[in-house]
N, C-alpha and C positions, 0 to 999 in steps of 0.2 A: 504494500500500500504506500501510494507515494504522500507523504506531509510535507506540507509548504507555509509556513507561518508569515501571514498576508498581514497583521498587525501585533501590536503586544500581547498576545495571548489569546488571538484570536487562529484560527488554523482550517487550512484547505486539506482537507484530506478527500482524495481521489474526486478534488469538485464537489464536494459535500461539505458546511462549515464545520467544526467543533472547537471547542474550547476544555480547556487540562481539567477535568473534575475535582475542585476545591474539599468534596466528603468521597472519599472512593465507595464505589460501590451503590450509592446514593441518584433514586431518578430521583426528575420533579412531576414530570408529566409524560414518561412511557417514554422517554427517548431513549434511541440506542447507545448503549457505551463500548466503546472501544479499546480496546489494550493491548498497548504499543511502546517497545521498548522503556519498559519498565513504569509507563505511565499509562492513565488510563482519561480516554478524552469521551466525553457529552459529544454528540452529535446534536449541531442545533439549528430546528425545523423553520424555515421561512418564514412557510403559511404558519406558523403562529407566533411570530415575532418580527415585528418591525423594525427592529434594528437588523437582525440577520438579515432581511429580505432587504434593507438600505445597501447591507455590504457587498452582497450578489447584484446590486443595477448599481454599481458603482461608487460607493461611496469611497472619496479621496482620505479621507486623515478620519482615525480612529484615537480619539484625545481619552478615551479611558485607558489607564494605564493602570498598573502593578500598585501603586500605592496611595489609587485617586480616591478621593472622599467627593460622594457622587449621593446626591440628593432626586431620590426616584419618584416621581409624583404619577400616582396611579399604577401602584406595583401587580394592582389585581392578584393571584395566587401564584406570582414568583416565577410564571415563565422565563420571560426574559430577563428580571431583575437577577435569579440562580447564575445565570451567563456573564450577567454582569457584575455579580459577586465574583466569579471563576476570574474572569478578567484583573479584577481587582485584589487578587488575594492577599495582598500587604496592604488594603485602604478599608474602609469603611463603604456599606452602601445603608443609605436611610432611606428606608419602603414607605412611604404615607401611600396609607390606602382606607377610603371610606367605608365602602361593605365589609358588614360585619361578616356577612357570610363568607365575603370573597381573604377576610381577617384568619381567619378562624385555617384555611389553608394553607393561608403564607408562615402564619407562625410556625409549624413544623419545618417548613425550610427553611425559617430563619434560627429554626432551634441547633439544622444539620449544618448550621453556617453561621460562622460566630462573627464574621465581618458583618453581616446583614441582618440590620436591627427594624423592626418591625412598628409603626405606627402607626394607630389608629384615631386618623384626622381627616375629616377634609381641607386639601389642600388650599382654599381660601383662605384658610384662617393660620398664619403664616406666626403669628406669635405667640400660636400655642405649640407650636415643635421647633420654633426656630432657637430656643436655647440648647436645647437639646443637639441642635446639628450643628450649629455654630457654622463656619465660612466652609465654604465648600467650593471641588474645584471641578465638578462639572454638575449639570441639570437635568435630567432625562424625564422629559412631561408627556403621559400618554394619558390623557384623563375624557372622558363623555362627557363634556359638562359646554354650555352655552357661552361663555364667557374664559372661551381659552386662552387669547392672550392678556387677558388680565390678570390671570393665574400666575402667566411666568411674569408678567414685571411685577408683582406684588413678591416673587420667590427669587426672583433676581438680588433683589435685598443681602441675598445669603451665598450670593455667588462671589467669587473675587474677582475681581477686573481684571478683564482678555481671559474670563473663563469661559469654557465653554457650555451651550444649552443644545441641548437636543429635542428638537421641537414638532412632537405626532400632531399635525390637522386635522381635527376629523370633521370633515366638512357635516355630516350628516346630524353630528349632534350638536350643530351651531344655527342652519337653517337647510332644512330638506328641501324647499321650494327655489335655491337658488342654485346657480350653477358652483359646481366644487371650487372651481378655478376664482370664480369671484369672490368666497368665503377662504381661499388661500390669500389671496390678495390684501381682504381686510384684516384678516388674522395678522400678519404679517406687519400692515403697514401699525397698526395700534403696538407693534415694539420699536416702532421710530425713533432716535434717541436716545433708545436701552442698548440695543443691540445691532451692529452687523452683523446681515445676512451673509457667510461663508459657501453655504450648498444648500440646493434643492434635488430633492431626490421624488422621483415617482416609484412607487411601488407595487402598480402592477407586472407580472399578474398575482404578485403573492398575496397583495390585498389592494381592495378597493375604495376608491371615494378621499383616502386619506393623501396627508402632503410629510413628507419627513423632511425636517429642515433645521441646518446647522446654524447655531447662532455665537456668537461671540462677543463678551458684554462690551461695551465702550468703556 
């Protein structure tokens, strides 16, 4: 099997992504693990992660690193957040996540993963977790909510300057009646001032309707 390590801890094996399993032995969601000179790698699935499916349509710089303290808004039950733990394995990742129910999942993997600390917030309300996280050095915003970019400049707050944001569009939970592209547009333009825009990524065919977009604060 050929491995080709396409970012910090992120890995090509045979055109398929994975990442080095931070608990061996440990799924999160049925994914296949691998075991390969003397390590054992997560294979991780597209279609249910927006970040993997950015790095397969080409996403240029991968700023989570080995020892990044990464504030996850909308961790939902740790798919991709588990990844981006892996990634991280010498930083911190902080889960805000609002469903109780969607809670109640994540905690076991944040149990099998002692970098990834589990909160139960909704991500508006930024100064009820924000001691707790204190400055961080990257953002990762993947939330259903009407009012997305207000989310991240209210969570910018807690970002360090020239850090990085990673920004899911979801057009559909912002206004269904308009065109995606026009709810990218506004999305976007309401972080004027906070943020340059770095990349725009589309994501089909792994998912639909949404914009993945790299920000970096001013």
């Amino acid at each position: 099997m050929e491995v080709k390590e396409l970012f910090d801890g992120v890995y090509s094996m045979d055109g398929r992504l994975a990442t080095v399993n931070s608990k061996r032995g440990n799924k999160v969601y049925g994914e296949e693990l691998v075991q390969l000179d003397g390590k054992e790698y997560r294979l991780w699935n597209p279609y249910r992660s927006k970040l993997a499916a950015s790095i397969l349509n080409g996403l240029k710089g991968m700023h989570i690193k080995q020892g990044s303290r990464v504030l996850y808004l909308g961790a939902a039950t740790g798919t991709t957040a588990s990844h981006v733990g892996d990634i991280a394995s010498n930083g911190e990742v902080f889960c805000v996540e609002f469903s109780e129910r969607n809670m109640r999942e994540l905690i076991p993997v944040c149990e099998a993963r002692p970098n990834m600390l589990p909160l139960l917030y909704d991500a508006n309300d930024v100064d009820k977790y924000g001691n707790t996280v204190g400055t961080c050095d990257i953002i990762y915003q993947d939330v259903s909510a009407r009012n997305q970019s207000e989310i991240m400049r209210k969570n910018s707050a807690l970002l360090k300057k020239g850090g990085y944001a990673y920004f899911i569009i979801k057009s559909q939970s912002i206004d269904i009646s308009r065109r995606p592209e026009e709810v990218f547009r506004q999305e976007l333009k309401g972080l004027e001032g906070v943020f340059s825009i770095e990349e725009k990524i589309d994501l089909e065919p792994y998912d639909s309707l949404h914009l993945f977009a790299v920000l970096r604060k001013l």
